[in-house]
C-alpha positions in Angstrom: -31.7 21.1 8.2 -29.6 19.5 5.5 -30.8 18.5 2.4 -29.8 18.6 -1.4 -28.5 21.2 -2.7 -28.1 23.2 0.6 -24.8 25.4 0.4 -22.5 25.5 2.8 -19.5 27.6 1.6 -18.2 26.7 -1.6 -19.3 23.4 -1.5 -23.3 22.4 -3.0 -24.7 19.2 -1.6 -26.1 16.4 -3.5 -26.6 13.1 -1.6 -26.4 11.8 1.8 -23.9 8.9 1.7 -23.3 8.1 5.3 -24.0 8.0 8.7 -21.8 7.6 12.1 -22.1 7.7 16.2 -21.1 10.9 15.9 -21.5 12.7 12.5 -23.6 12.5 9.6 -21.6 13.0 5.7 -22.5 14.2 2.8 -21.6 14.5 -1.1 -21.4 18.0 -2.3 -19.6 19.5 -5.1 -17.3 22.8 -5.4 -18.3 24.4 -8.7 -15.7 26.3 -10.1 -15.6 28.1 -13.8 -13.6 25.6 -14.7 -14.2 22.3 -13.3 -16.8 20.8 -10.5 -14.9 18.6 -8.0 -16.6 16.9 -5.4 -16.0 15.6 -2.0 -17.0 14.2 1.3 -18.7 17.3 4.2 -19.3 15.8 7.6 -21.2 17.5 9.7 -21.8 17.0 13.4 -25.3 15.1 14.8 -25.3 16.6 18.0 -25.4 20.3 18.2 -23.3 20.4 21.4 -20.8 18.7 19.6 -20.1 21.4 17.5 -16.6 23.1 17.6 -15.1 21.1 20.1 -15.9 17.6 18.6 -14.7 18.4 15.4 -11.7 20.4 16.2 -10.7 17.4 17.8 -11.5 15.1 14.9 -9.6 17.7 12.3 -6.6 18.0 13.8 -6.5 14.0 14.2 -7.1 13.6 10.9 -4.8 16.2 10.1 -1.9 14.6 11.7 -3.1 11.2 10.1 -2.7 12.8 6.5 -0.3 12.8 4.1 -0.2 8.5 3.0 -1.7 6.6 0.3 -3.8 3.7 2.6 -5.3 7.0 4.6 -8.1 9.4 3.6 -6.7 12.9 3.3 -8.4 15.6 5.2 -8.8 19.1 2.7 -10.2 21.6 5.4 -11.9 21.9 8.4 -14.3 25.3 9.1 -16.9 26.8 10.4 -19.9 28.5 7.6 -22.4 30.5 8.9 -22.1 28.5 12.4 -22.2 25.2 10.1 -19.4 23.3 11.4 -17.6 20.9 8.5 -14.7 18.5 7.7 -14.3 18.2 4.2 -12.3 15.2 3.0 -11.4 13.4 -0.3 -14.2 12.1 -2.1 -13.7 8.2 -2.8 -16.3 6.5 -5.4 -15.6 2.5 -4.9 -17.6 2.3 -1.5 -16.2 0.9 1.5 -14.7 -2.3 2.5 -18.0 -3.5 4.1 -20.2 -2.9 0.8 -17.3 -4.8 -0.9 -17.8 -7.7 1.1 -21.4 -7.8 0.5 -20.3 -7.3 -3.2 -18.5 -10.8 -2.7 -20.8 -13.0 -0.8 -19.4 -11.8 2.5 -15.5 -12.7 2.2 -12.7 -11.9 -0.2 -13.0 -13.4 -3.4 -9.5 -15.1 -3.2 -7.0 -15.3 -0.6 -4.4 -13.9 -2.4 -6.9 -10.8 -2.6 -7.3 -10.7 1.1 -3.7 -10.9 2.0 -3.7 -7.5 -0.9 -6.2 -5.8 1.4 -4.4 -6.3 4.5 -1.2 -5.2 3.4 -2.9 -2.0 2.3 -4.8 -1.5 5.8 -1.6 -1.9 7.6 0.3 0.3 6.0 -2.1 2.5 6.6 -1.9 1.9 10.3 1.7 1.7 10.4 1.6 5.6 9.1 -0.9 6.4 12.1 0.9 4.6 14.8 4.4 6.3 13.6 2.5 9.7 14.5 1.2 8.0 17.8 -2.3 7.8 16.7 -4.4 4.8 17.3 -7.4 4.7 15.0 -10.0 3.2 17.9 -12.5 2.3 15.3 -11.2 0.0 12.8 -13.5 -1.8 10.9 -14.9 -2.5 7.0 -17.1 0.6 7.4 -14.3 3.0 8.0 -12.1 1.4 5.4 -13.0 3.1 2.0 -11.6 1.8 -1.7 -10.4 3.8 -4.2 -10.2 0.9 -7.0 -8.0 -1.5 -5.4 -6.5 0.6 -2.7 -8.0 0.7 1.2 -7.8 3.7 2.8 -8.7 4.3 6.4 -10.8 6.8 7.2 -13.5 8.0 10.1 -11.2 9.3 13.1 -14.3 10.5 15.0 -13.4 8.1 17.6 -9.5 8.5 17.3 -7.2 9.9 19.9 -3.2 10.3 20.5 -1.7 7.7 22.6 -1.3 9.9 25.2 -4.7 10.0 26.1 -5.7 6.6 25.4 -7.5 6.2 29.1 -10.5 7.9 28.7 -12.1 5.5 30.7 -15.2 5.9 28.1 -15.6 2.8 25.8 -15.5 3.5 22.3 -15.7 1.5 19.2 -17.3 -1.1 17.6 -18.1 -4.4 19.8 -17.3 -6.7 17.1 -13.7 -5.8 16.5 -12.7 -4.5 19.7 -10.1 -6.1 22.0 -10.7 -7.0 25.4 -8.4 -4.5 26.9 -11.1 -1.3 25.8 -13.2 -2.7 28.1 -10.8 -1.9 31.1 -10.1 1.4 29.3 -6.8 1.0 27.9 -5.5 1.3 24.3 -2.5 0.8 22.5 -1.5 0.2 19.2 -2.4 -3.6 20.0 -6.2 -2.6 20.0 -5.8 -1.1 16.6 -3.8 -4.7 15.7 -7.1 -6.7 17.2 -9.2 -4.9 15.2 -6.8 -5.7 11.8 -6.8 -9.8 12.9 -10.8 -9.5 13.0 -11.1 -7.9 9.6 -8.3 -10.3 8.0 -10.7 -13.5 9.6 -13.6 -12.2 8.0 -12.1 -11.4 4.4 -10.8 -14.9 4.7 -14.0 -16.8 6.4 -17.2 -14.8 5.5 -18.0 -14.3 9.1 -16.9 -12.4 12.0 -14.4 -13.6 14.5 -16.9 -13.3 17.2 -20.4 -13.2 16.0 -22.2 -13.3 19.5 -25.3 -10.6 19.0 -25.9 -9.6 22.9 -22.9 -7.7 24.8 -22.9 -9.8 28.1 -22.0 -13.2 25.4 -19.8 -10.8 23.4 -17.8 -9.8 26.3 -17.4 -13.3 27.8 -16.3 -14.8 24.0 -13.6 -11.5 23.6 -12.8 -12.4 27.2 -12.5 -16.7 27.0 -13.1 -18.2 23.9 -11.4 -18.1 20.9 -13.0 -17.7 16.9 -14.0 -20.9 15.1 -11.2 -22.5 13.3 -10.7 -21.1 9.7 -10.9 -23.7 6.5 -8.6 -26.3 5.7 -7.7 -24.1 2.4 -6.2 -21.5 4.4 -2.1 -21.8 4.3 -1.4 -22.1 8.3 1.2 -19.2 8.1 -2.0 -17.0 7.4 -3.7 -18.6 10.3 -0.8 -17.9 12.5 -0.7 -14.3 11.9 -4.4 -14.1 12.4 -3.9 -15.9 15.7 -1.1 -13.7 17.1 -3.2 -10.5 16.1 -5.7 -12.2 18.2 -4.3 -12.9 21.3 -5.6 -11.8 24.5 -2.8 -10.2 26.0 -2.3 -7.2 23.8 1.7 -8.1 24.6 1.5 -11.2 23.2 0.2 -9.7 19.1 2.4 -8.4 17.1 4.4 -5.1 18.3 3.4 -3.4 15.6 1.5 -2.5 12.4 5.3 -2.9 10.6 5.8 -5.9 12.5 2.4 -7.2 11.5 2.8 -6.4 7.5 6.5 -7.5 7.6 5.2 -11.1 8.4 1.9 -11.2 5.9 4.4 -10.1 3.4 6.7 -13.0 4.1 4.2 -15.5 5.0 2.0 -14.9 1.4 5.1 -14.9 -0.4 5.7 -18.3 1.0 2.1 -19.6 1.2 0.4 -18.5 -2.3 2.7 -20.3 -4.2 2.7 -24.2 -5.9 6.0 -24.4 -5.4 7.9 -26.4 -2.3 10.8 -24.3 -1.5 11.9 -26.2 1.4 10.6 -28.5 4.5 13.4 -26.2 6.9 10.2 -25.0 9.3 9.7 -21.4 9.4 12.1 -19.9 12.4 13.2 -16.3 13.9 11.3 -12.5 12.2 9.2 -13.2 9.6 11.2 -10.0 7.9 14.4 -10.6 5.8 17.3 -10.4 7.0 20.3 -8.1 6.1 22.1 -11.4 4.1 19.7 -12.2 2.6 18.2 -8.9 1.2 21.9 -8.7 -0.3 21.5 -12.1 -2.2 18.4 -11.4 -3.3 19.4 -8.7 -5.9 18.9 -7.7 -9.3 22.1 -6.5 -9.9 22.1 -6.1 -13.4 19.0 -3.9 -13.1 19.9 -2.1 -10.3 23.4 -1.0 -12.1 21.1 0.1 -14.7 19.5 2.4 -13.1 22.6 3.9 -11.7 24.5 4.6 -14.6 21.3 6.0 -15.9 20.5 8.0 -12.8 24.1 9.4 -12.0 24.6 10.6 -15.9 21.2 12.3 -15.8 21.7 13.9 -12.3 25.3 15.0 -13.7 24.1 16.9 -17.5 20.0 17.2 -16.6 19.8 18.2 -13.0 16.6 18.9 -11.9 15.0 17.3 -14.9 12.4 14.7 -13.5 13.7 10.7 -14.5 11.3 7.9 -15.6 11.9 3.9 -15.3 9.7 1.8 -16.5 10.4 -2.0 -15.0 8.4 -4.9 -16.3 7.7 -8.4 -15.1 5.1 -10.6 -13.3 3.6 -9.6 -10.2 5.6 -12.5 -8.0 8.7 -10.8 -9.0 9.0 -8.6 -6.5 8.6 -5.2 -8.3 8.3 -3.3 -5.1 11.0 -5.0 -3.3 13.3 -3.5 -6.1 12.2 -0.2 -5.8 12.5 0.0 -2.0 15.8 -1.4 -2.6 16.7 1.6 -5.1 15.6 4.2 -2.5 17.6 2.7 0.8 20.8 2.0 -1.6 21.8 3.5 -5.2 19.3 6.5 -4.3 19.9 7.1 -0.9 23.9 7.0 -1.6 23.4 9.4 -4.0 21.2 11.8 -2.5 23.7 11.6 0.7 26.8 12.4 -1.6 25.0 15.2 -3.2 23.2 17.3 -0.6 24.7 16.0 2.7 23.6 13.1 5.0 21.2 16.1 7.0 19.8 17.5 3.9 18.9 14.3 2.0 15.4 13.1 3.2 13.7 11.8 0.1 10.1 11.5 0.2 8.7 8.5 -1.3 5.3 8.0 -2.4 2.6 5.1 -4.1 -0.1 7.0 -6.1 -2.6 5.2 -8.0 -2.9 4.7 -12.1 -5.8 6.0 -13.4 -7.7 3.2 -14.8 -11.2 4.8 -15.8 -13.2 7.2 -17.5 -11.8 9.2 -20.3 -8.5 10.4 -21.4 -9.1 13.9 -19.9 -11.3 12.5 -16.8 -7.9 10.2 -16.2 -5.7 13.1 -16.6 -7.6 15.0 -14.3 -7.7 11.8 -11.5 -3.8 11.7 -12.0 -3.0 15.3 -11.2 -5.5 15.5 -8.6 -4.1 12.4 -6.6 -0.7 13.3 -6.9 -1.5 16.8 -5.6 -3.4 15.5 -2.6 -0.5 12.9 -2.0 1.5 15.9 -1.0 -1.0 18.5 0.1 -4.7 17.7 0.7 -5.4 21.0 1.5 -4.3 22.1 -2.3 -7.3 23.9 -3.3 -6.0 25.9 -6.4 -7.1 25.3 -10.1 -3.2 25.0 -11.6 -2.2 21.2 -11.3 0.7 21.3 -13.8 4.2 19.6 -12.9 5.2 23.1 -12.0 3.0 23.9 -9.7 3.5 20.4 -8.0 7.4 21.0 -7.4 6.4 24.7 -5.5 4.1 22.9 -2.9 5.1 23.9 0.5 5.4 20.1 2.0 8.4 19.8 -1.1 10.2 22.9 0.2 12.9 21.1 2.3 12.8 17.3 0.0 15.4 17.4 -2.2 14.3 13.9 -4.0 10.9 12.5 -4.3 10.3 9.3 -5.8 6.9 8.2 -7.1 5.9 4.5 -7.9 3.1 3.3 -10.1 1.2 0.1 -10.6 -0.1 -0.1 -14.2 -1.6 -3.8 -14.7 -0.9 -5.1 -18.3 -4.4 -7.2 -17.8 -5.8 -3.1 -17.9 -4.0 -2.3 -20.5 -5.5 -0.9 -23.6 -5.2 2.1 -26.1 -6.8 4.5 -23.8 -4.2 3.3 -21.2 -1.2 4.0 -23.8 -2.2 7.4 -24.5 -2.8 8.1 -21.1 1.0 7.1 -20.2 2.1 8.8 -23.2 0.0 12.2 -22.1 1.7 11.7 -18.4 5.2 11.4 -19.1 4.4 14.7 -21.6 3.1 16.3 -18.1 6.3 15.6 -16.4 8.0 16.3 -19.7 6.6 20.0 -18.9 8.3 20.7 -15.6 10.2 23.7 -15.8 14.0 23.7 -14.1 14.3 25.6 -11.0 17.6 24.8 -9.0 15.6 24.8 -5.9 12.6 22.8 -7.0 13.2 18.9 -5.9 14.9 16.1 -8.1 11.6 13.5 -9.4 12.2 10.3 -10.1 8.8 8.1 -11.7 8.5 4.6 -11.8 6.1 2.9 -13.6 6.1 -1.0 -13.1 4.2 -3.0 -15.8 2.5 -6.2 -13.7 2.2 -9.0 -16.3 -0.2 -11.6 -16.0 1.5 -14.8 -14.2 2.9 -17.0 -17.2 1.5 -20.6 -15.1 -1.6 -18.8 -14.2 -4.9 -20.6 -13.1 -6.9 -21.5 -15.4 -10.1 -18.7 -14.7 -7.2 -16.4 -15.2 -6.1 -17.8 -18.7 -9.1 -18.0 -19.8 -9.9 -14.0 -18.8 -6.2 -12.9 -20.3 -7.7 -15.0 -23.5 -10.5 -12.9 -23.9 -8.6 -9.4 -23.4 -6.3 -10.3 -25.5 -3.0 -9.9 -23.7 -0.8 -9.9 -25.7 2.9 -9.0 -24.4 4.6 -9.0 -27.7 2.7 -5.9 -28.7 2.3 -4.4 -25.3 6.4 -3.8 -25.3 6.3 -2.2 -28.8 3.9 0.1 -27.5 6.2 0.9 -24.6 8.7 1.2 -26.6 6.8 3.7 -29.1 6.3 5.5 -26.4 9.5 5.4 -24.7 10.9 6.7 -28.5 8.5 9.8 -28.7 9.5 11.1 -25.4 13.0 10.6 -24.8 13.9 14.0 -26.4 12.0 16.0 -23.9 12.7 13.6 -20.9 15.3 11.3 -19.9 13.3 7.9 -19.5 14.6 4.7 -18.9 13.1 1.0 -20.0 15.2 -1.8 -17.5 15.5 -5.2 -18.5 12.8 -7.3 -17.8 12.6 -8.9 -14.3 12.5 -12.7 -15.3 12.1 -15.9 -12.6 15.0 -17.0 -10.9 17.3 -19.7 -12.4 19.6 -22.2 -10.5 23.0 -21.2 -11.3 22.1 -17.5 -10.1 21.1 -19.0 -6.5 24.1 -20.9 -6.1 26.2 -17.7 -6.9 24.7 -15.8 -4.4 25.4 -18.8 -1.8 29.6 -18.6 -3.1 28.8 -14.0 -3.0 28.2 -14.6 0.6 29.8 -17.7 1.3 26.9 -19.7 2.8 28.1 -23.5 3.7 30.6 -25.2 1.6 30.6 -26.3 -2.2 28.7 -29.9 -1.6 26.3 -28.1 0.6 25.7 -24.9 -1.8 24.7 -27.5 -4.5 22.8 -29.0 -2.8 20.7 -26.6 -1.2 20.4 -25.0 -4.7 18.7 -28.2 -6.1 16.2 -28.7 -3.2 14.7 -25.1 -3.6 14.1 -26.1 -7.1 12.0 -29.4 -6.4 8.7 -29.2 -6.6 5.9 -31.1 -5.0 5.5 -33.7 -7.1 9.5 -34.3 -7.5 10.5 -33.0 -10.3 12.9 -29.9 -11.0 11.4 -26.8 -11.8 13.6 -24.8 -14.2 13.0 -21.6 -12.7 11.2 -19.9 -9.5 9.8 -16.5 -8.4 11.6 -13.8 -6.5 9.0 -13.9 -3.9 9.6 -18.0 -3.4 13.6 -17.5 -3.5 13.7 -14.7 -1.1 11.9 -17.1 1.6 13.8 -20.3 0.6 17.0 -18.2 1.1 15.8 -16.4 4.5 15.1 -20.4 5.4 18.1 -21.2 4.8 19.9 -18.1 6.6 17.9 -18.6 9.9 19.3 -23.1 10.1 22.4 -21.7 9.0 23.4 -18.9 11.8 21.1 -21.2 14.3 23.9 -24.5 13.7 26.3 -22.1 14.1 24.7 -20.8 17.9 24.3 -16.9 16.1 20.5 -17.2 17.1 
């Protein structure tokens, strides 16, 4: 019989925090002479479950590891005939409790779209390993801070063995096909489209209580139609994820993200781009992730990058990039890593030795300066190896990890919200970039390279958001001097980087990039450039977004190769 402070192993319980179909879990604590860590022990409910049940559920999750929008597995055993998986612990509940948190939905749409992005990529890294979740839904989606992170593979299997002919799941967010026995990736997308209607509506999809009116609504009816308030590209997506032919929703988890990516960029913003309707993949295309460059920063980098490869090899590289949210920080780093990096890496170790691993940790936002420390090294150590159970967590020790053995080049991305930021926040950058700072050279130890992207507050921002930006005093003028400080202090001990700011759009730079590529003619250029510019009310806005000019200019791409009989 469980029950606090029972040990099994190492690990001391405390609380009971959960319950499932098929297992019950547990906080306990692993006390060692130097810290107490805790995590999350579940435990079989049915004693002939045992070994087989959660072998099968470990090596799932195992496979399933290894991504920031999944909850890493640390062990699976067997004490004293006590069978156990042991997982991260994560302390911000799960997606359903948030919900209830917020009256049911998602406070904002712009924070649902934020959710679902997370959730997919999370799925996205299951279905690449041809895992299907089975069980997708806001109880088995837990939130560390801000980030989702799928977890509960009790119910999981490999596509293989998807016709089990046993129906698993949960009623409300299963697709019709489980009914029949059959699952594919399209189940898992279902079960994404249900969740996204609820964060947006405050209900389910389809609320029918009884099973017989469940199964004829999944079967025959559709949900009820969402508000008014909701941009129709968002109401799309949600009604392709809900088709009932499983061929007939999005292909894929990618496929899926690609479009909410493209469609909120699009969607959340005042701005009219253009009345062109939307046409072809929701995705960029090739041209159009060309023009949509930030060449000055991305040269930048490279001068920066090569020099410091060439005189500090091995020595981990820091950039810090700054800018509002809308301006596409990720978009630039990705761009770094399939271009300048990748080129790089290629020339240097060989097109079949240059795999670089690229990873999204979280920024340590609370607690104190040596509770953050200690959430910073632990995450990054369980973004590589969740199994990592020894007490050294120093930069060192991070470039020996087995899963590094064969990655030349690992790049790292953090988020650190200026809204956040405060002395405590400084020093705990400043104590980070010491860590790194500390990471002896070893020739066969992999090349890091950190980046650290400052979200600003949006400079036209609503006025709730004023208002809260007001009281914490945001204040941007100092924030940089601080960077700067801290940029100073460091750069003798590590080679670190500050690009120039990434700054809205202006008109001349579009038209440019229409004469780059040559897109139409002169007359047409010009004019095309002023039209992205108006705004709803007429007028000419002086600058726009990243995230609105890449989906005016992929607009734009799609009439112009369609006139031209390309599409």
């Amino acid at each position: 019989m469980l029950q606090p402070q029972t040990q099994i192993g190492p690990y001391t319980l405390t609380t009971k925090i959960g319950e499932g179909n098929f297992g019950v879990v547990w906080l306990g604590e692993r006390r060692t002479s130097i810290v107490t860590t805790r995590f999350a022990l579940k435990f079989p409910k049915d004693a002939d479950l045992k070994i087989e049940a959660i072998k099968q559920e470990a090596e799932v999750w195992m496979q399933a590891s290894g991504h920031p929008n999944v909850l890493p597995i640390i062990e699976a055993e067997s004490y004293d005939g006590q069978v156990v998986i042991v997982s991260e612990y994560v302390t911000d509940g799960s997606l359903k409790t948030w919900l209830e948190q917020h009256k049911g939905k998602s406070p904002s749409i712009e924070a649902a779209v934020e959710m679902m992005l997370g959730i997919l990529a999370g799925l996205e890294h299951l279905h690449e390993r041809g895992i299907i979740h089975r069980d997708l839904k806001p109880d088995n989606i837990l939130l560390q801070r801000e980030t989702p992170r799928l977890a509960d593979f009790g119910i999981a299997r490999l596509l293989k063995t998807v016709q089990s002919g046993v129906i698993a799941g949960t009623p409300a967010y299963m697709a019709p096909e489980v009914f029949d026995g059959q699952r594919t990736a399209q189940t898992d997308i279902w079960a994404a489209g249900a969740i996204f209607y609820q964060l947006l509506s405050g209900h389910l999809a389809f609320p029918q209580q009884d099973m017989a009116s469940l199964f004829k609504a999944l079967i025959a009816l559709e949900p009820d139609p969402l508000s008014d308030s909701i941009p129709r590209s968002l109401k799309e997506i949600i009604a392709r994820s809900l088709r009932k032919n499983p061929q007939e929703r999005f292909q894929s988890a990618t496929e899926m993200r690609q479009a909410l990516r493209a469609a909120s960029r699009y969607s959340l913003t005042q701005a009219t781009v253009l009345t062109v309707p939307f046409a072809g993949e929701p995705n960029l295309g090739p041209l159009v992730a060309k023009m949509c460059n930030r060449r000055q920063q991305e040269n930048e980098f490279s001068d920066f990058f090569i020099a410091n490869l060439k005189q500090l090899p091995g020595c981990p590289q820091v950039f810090l990039i700054r800018g509002e949210e809308k301006e596409c920080h990720d978009s630039l780093i990705e761009r770094l890593v399939s271009t300048r990096i990748k080129q790089v890496a290629e020339k240097k170790w060989g097109a079949q030795q240059s795999a670089i691993v690229f990873k999204t940790p979280d920024w340590a936002y609370d607690g104190t300066l040596i509770e953050r420390q200690l959430e910073l090294k632990r995450t990054l150590f369980s973004e590589f190896d969740p199994a990592y159970m020894e007490d050294d967590l120093s930069a060192k020790a991070l470039s020996r990890l087995p899963p590094l053995a064969l990655s030349p080049l690992v790049v790292l991305r953090y988020r650190i919200h200026a809204s956040r930021w405060d002395q405590l926040t400084a020093a705990t950058l400043n104590w980070f970039l010491s860590y790194w700072a500390g990471l002896v050279l070893r020739s066969a130890g992999p090349q890091f390279l950190i980046f650290f992207s400052i979200i600003y507050p949006r400079a036209q921002a609503l006025s709730w958001w004023k208002s809260l930006m007001s009281a914490k005093g945001f204040d941007k003028q100092n924030l940089e001097a601080e960077l700067q400080s801290i940029a100073t202090a460091i750069k003798a001990q590590l080679p670190l980087l500050i690009l120039k700011e990434l700054t809205p759009i202006q008109p001349h730079e579009v038209h440019d990039w229409f004469s780059r590529y040559n897109i139409y003619d002169e007359k047409k250029r010009h004019e095309l450039s002023e039209r992205i510019f108006e705004t709803q009310d007429g007028r000419k806005a002086t600058h726009l977004s990243m995230a609105d000019i890449e989906h005016a200019l992929f607009q734009i791409h799609q009439t112009y190769v369609r006139e031209r009989g390309y599409l």
